[in-house]
HTML snippet that shows the backbone in 3Dmol.js (N, CA, C, O; Angstrom):
<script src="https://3Dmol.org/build/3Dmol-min.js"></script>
<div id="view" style="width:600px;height:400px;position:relative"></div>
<script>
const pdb = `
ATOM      1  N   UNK A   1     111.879 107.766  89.877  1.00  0.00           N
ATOM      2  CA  UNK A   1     112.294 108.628  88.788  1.00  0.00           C
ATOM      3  C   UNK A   1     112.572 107.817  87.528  1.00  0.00           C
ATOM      4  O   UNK A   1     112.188 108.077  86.387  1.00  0.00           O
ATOM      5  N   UNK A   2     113.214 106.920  87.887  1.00  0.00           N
ATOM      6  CA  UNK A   2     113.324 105.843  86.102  1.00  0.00           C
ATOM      7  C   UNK A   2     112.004 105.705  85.849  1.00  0.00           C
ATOM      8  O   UNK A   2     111.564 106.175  84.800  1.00  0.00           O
ATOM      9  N   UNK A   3     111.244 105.116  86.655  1.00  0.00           N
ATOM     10  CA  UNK A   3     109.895 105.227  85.455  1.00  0.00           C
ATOM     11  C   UNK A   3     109.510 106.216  85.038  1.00  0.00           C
ATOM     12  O   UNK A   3     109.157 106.247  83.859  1.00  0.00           O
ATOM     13  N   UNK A   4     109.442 107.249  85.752  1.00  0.00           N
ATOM     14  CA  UNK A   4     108.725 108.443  84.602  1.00  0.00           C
ATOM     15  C   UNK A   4     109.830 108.754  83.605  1.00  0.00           C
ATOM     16  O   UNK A   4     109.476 109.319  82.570  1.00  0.00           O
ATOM     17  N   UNK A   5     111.227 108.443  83.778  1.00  0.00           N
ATOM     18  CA  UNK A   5     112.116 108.955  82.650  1.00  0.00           C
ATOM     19  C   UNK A   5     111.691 107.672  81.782  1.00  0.00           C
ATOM     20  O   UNK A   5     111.270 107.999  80.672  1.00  0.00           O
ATOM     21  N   UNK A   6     111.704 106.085  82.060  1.00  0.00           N
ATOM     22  CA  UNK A   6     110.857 105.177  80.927  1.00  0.00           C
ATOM     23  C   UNK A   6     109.906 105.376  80.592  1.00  0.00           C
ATOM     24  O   UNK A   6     109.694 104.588  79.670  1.00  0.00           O
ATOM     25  N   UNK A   7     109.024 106.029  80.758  1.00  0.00           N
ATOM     26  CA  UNK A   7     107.309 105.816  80.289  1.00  0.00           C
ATOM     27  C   UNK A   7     107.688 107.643  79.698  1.00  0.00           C
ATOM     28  O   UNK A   7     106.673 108.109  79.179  1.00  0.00           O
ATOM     29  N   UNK A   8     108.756 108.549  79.697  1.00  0.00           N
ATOM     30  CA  UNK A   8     108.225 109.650  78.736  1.00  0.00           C
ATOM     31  C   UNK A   8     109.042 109.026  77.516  1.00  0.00           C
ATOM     32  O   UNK A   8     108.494 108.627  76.488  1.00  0.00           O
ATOM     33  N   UNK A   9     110.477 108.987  77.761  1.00  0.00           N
ATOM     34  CA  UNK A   9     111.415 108.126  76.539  1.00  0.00           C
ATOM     35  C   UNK A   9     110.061 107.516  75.559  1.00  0.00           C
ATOM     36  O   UNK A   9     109.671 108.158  74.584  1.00  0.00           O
ATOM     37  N   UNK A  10     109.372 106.085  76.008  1.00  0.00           N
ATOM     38  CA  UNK A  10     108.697 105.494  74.738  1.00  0.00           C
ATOM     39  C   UNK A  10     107.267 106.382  74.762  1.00  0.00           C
ATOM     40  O   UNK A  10     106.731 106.025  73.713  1.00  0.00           O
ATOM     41  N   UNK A  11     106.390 107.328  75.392  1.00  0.00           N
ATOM     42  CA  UNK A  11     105.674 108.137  74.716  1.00  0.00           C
ATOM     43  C   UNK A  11     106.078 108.937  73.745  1.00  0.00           C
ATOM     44  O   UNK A  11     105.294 109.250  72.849  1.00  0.00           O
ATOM     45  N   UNK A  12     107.742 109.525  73.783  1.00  0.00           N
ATOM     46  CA  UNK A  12     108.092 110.004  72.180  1.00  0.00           C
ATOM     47  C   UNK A  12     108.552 109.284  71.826  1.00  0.00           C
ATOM     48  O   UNK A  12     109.025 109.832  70.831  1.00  0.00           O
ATOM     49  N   UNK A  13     109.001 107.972  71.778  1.00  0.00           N
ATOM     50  CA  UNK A  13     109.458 106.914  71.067  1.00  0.00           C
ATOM     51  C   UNK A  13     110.407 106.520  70.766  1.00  0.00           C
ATOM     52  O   UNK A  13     110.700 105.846  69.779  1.00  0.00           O
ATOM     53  N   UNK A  14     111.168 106.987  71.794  1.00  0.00           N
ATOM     54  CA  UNK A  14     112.675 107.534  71.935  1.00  0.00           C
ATOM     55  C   UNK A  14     113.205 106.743  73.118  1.00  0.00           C
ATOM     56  O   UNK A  14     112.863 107.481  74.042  1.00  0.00           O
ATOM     57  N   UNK A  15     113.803 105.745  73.657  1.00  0.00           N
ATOM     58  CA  UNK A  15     114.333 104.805  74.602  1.00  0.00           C
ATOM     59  C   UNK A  15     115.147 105.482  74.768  1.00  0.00           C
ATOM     60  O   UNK A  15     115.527 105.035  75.850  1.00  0.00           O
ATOM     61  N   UNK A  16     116.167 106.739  74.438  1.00  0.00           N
ATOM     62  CA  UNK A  16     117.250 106.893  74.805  1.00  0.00           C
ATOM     63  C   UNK A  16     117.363 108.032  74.743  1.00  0.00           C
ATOM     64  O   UNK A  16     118.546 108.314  74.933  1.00  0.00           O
ATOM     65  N   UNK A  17     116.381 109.454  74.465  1.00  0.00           N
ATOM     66  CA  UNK A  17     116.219 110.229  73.900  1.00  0.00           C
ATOM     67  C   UNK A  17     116.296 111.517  75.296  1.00  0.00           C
ATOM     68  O   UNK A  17     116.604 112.698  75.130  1.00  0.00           O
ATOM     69  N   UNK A  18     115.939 110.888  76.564  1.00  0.00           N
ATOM     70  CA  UNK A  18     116.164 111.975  77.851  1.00  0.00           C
ATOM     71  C   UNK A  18     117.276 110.943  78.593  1.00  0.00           C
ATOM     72  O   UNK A  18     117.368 109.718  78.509  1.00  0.00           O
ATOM     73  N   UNK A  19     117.990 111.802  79.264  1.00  0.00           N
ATOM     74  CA  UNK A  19     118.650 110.729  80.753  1.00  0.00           C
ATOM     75  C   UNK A  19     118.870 111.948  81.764  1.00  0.00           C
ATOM     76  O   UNK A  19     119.492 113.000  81.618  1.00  0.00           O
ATOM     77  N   UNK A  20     118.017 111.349  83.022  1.00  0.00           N
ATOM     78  CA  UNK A  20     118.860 112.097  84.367  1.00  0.00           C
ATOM     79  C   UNK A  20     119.926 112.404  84.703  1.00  0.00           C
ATOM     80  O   UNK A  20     120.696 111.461  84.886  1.00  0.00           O
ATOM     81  N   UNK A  21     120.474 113.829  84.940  1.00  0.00           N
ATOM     82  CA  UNK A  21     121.196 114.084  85.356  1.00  0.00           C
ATOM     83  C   UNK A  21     121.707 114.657  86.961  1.00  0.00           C
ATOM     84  O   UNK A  21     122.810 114.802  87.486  1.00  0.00           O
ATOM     85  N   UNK A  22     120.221 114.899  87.429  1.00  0.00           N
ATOM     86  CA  UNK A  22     120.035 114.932  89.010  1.00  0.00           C
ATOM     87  C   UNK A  22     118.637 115.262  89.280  1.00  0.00           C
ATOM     88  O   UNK A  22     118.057 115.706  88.289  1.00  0.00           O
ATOM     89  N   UNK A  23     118.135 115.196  90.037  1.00  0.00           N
ATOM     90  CA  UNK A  23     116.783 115.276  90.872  1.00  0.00           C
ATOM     91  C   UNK A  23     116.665 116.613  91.434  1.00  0.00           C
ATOM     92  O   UNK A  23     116.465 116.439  92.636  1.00  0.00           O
ATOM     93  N   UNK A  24     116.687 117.877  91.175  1.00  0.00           N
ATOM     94  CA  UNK A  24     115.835 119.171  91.959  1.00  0.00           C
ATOM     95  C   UNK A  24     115.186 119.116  93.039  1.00  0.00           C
ATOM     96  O   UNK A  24     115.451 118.959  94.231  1.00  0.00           O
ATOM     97  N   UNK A  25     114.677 119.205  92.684  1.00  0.00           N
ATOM     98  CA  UNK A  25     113.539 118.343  94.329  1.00  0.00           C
ATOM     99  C   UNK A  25     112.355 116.991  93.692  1.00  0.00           C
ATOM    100  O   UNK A  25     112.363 116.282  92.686  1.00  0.00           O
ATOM    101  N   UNK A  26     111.530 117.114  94.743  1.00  0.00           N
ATOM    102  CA  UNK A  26     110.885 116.371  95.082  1.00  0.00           C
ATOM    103  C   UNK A  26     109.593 116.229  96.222  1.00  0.00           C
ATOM    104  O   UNK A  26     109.920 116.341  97.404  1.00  0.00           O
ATOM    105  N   UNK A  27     108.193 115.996  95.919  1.00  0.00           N
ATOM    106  CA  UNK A  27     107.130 116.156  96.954  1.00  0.00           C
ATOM    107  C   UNK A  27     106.555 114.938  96.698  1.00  0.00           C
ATOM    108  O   UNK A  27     106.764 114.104  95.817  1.00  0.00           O
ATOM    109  N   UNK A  28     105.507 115.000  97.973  1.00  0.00           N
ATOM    110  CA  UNK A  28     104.441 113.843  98.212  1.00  0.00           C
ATOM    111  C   UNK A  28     103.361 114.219  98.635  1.00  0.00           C
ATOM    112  O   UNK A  28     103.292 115.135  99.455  1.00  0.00           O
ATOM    113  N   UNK A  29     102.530 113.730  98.268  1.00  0.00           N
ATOM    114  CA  UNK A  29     100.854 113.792  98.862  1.00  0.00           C
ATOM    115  C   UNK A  29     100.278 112.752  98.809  1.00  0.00           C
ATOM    116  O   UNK A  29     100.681 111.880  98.040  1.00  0.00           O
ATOM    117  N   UNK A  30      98.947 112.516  99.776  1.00  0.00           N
ATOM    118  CA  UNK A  30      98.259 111.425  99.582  1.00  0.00           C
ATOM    119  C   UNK A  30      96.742 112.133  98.956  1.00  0.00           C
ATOM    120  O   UNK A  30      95.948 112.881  99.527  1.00  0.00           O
ATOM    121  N   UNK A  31      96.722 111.607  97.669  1.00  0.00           N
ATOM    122  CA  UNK A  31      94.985 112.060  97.456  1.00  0.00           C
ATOM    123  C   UNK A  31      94.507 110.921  97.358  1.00  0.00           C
ATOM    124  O   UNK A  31      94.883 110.016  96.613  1.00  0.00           O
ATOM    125  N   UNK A  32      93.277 110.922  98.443  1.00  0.00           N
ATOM    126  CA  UNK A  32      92.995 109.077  98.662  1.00  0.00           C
ATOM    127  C   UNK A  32      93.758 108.287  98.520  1.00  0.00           C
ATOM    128  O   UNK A  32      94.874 108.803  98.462  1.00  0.00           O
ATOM    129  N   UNK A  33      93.792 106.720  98.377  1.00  0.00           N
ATOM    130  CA  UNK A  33      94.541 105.993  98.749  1.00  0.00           C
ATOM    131  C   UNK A  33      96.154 106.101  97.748  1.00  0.00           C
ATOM    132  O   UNK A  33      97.247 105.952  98.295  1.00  0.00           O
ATOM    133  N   UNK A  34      95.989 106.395  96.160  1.00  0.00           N
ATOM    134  CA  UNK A  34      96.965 106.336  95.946  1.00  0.00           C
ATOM    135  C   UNK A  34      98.160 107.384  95.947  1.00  0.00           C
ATOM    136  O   UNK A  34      97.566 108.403  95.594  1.00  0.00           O
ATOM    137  N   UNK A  35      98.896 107.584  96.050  1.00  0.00           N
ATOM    138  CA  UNK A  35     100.134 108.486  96.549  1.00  0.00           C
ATOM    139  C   UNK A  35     100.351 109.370  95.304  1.00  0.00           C
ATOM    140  O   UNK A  35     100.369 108.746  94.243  1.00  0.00           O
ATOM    141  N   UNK A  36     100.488 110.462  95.246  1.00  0.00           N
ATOM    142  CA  UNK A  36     101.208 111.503  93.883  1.00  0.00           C
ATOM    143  C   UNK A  36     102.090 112.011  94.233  1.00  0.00           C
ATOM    144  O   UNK A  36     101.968 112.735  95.221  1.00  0.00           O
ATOM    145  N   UNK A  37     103.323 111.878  93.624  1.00  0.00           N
ATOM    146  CA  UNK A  37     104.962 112.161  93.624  1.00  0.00           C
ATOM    147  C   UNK A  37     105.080 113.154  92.573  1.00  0.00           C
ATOM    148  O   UNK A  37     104.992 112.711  91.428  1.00  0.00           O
ATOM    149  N   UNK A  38     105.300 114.674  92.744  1.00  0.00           N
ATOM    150  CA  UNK A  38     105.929 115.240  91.873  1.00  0.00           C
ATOM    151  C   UNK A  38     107.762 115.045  92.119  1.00  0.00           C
ATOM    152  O   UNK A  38     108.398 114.674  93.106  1.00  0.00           O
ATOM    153  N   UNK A  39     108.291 115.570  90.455  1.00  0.00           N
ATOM    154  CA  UNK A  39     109.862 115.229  90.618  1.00  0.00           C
ATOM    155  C   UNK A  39     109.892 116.553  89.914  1.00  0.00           C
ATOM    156  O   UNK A  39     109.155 116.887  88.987  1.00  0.00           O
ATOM    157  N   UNK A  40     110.949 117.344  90.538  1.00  0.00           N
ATOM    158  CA  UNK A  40     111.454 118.339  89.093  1.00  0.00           C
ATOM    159  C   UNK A  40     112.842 117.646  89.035  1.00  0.00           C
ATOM    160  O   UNK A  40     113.473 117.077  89.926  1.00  0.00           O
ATOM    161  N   UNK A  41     113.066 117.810  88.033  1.00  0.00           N
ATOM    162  CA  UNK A  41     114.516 116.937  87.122  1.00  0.00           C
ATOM    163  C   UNK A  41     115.413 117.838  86.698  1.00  0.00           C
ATOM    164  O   UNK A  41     114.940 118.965  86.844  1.00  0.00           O
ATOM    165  N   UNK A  42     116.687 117.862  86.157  1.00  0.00           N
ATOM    166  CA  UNK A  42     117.251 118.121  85.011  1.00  0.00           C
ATOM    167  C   UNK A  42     117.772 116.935  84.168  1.00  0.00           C
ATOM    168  O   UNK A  42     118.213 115.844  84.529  1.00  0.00           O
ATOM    169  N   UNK A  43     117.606 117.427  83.028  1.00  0.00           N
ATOM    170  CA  UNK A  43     117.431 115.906  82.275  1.00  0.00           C
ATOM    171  C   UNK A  43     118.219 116.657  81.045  1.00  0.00           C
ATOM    172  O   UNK A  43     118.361 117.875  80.945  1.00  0.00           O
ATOM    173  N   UNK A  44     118.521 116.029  80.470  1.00  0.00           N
ATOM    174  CA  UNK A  44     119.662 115.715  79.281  1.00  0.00           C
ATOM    175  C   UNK A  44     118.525 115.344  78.080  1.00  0.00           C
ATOM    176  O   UNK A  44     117.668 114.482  78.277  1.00  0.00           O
ATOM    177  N   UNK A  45     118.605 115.951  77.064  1.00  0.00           N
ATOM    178  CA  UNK A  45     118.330 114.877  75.441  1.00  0.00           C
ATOM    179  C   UNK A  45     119.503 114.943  74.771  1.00  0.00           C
ATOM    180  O   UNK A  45     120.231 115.852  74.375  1.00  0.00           O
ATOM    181  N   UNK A  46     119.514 113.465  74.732  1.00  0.00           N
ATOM    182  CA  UNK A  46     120.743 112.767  73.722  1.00  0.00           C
ATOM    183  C   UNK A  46     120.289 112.479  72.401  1.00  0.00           C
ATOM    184  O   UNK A  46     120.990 111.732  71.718  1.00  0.00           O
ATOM    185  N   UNK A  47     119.352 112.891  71.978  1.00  0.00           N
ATOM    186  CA  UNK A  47     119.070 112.650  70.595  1.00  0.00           C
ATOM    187  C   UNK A  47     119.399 113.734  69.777  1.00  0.00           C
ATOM    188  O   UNK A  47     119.558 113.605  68.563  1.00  0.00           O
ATOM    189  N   UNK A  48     119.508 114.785  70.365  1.00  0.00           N
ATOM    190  CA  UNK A  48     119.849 116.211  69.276  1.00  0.00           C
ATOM    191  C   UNK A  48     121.443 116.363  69.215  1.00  0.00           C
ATOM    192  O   UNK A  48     122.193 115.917  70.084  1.00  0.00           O
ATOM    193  N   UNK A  49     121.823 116.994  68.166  1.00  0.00           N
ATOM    194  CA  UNK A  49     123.417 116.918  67.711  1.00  0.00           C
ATOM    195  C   UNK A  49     124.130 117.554  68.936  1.00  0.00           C
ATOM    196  O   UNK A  49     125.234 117.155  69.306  1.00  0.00           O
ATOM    197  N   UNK A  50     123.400 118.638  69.600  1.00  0.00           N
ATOM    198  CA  UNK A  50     124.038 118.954  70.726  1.00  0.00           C
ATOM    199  C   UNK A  50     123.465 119.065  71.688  1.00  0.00           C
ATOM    200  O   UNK A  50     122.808 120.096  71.833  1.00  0.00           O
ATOM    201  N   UNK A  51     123.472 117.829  72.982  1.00  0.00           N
ATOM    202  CA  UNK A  51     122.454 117.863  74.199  1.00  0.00           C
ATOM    203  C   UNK A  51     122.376 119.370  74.651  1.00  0.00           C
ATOM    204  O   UNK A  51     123.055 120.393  74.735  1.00  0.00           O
ATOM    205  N   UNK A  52     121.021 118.821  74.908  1.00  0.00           N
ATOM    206  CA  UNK A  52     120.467 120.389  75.440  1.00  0.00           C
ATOM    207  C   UNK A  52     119.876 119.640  76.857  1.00  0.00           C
ATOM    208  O   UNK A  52     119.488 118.489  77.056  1.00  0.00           O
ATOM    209  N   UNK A  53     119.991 120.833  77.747  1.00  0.00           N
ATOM    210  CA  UNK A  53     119.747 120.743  79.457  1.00  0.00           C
ATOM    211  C   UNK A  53     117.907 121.133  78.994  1.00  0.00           C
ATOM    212  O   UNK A  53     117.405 122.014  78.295  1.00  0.00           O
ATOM    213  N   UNK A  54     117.413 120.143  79.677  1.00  0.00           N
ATOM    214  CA  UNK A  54     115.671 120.423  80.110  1.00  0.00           C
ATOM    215  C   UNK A  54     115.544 120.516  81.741  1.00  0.00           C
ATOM    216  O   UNK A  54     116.159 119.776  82.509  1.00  0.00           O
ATOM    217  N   UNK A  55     115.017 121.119  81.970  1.00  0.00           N
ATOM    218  CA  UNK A  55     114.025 121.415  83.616  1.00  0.00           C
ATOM    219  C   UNK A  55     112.921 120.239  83.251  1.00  0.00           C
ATOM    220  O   UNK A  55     112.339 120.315  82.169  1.00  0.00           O
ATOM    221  N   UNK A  56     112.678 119.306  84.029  1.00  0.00           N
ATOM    222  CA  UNK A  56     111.203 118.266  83.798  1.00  0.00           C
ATOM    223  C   UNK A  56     110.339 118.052  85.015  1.00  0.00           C
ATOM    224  O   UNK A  56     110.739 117.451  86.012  1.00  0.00           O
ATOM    225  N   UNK A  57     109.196 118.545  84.894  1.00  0.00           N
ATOM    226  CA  UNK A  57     108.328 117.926  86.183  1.00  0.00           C
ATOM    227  C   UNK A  57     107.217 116.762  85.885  1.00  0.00           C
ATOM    228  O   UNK A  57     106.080 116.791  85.414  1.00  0.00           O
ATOM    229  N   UNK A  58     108.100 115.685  86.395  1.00  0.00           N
ATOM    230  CA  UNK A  58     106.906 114.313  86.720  1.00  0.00           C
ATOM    231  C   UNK A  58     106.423 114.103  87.322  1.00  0.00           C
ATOM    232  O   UNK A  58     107.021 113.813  88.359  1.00  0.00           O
ATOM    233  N   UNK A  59     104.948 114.019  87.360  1.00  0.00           N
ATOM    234  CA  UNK A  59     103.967 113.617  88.404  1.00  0.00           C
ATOM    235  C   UNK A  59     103.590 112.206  88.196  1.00  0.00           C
ATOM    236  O   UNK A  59     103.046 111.992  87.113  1.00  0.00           O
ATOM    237  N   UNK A  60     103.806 110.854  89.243  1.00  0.00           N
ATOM    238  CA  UNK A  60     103.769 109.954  89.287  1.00  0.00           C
ATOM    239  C   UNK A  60     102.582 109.490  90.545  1.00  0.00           C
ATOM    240  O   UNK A  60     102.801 109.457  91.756  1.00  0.00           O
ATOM    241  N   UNK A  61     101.632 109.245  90.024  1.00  0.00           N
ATOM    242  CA  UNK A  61     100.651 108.349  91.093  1.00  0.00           C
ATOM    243  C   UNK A  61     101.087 106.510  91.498  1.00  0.00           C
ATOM    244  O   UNK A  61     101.009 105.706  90.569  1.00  0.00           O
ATOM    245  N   UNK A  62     101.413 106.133  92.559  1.00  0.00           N
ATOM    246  CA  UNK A  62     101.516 104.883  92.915  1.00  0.00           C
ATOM    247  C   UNK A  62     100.858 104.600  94.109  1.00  0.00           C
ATOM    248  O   UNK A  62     100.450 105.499  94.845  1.00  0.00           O
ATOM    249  N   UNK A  63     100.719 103.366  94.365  1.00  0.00           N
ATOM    250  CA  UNK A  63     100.151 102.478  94.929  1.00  0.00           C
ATOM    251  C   UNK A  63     100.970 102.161  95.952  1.00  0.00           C
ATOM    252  O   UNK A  63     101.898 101.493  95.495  1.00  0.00           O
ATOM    253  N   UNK A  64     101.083 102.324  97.176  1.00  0.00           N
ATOM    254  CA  UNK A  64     102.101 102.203  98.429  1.00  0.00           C
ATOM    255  C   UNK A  64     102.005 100.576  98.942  1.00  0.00           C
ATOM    256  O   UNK A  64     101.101 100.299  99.730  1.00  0.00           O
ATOM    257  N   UNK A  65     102.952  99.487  98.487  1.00  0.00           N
ATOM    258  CA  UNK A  65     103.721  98.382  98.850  1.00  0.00           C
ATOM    259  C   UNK A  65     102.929  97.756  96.978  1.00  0.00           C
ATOM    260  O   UNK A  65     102.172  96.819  96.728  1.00  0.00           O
ATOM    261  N   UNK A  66     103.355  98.448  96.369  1.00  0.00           N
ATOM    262  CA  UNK A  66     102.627  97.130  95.207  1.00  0.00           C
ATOM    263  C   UNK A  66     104.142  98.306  93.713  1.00  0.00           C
ATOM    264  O   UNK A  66     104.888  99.284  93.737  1.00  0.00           O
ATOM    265  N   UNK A  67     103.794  97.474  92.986  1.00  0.00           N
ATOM    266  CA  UNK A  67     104.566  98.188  91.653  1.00  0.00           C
ATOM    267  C   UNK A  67     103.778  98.767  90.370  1.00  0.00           C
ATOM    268  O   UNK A  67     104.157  98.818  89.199  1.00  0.00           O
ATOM    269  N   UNK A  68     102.284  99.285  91.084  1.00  0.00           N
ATOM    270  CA  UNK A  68     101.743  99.988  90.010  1.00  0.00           C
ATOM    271  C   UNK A  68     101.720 101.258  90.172  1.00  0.00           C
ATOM    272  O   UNK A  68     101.106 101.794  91.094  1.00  0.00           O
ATOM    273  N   UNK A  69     102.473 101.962  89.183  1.00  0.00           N
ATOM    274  CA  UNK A  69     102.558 103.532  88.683  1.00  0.00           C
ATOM    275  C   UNK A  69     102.119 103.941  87.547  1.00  0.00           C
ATOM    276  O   UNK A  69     101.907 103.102  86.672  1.00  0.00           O
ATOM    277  N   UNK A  70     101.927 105.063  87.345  1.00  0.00           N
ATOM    278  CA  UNK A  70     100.786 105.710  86.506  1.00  0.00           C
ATOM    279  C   UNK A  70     101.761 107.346  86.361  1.00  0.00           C
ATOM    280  O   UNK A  70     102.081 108.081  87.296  1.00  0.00           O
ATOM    281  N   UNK A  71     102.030 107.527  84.987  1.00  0.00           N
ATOM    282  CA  UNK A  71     102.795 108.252  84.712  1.00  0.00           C
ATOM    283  C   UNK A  71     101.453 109.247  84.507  1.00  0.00           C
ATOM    284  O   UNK A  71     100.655 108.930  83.625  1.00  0.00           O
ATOM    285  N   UNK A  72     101.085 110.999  85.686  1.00  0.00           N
ATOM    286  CA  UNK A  72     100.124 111.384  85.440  1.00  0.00           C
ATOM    287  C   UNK A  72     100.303 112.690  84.754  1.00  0.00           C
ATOM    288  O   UNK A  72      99.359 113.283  84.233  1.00  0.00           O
ATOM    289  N   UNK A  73     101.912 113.272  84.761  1.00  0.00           N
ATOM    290  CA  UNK A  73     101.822 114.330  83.913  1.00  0.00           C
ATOM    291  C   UNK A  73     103.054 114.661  83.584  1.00  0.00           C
ATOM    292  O   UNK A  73     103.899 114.051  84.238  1.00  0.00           O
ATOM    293  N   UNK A  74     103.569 115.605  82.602  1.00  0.00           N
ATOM    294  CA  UNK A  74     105.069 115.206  82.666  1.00  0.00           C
ATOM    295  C   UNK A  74     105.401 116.712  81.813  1.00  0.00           C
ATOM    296  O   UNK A  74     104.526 116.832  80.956  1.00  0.00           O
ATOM    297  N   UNK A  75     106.078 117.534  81.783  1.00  0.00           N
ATOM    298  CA  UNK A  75     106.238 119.212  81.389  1.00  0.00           C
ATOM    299  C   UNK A  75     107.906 119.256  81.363  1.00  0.00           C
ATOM    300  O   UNK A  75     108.556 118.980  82.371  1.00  0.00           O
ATOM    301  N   UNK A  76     108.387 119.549  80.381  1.00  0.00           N
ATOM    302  CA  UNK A  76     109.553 119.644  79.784  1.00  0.00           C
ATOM    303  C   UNK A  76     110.071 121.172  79.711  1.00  0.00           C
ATOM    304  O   UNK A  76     109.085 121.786  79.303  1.00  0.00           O
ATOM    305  N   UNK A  77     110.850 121.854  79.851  1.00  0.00           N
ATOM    306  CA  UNK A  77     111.327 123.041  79.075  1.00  0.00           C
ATOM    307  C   UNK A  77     112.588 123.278  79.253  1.00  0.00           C
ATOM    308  O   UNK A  77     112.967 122.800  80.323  1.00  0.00           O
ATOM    309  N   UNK A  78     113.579 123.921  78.546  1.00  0.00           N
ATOM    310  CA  UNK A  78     114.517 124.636  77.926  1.00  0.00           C
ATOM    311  C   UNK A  78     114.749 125.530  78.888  1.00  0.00           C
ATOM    312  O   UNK A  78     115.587 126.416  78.719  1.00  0.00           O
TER     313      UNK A  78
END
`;
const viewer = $3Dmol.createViewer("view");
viewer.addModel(pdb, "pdb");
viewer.setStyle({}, {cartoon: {color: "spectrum"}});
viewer.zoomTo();
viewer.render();
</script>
């Protein structure tokens, strides 16, 4: 989950701009070898005068015993 909350933070350019506040759920699949992890989130933005609660679903593809991830989709809402 930190990486997809790091890799959306600097796609808006914002290091500090979402933070977790708990994990919803969570799935797994294998499509061929590399693994896809959806996350639904609730997530926090600290950049607006008054945090507002987001619902977030990250889909994360990795590589099972190595540290390459691939941030593959990522859906925000209010």
């Amino acid at each position: 989950m930190t990486f997809a909350l790091y890799t959306f933070n600097q796609q808006i350019e914002d290091m500090y701009a979402y933070r977790l506040l708990h994990i919803l759920s969570s799935s797994g699949e294998e499509v061929d070898f590399p693994m896809a992890f959806s996350m639904r989130s609730c997530t926090e933005n600290l950049s607006l005068l008054v945090p507002s609660t987001f619902i977030c679903i990250f889909t994360v593809r990795a590589h099972p015993g190595t540290t390459d991830f691939r941030l593959l989709k990522n859906l925000c809402s209010e």
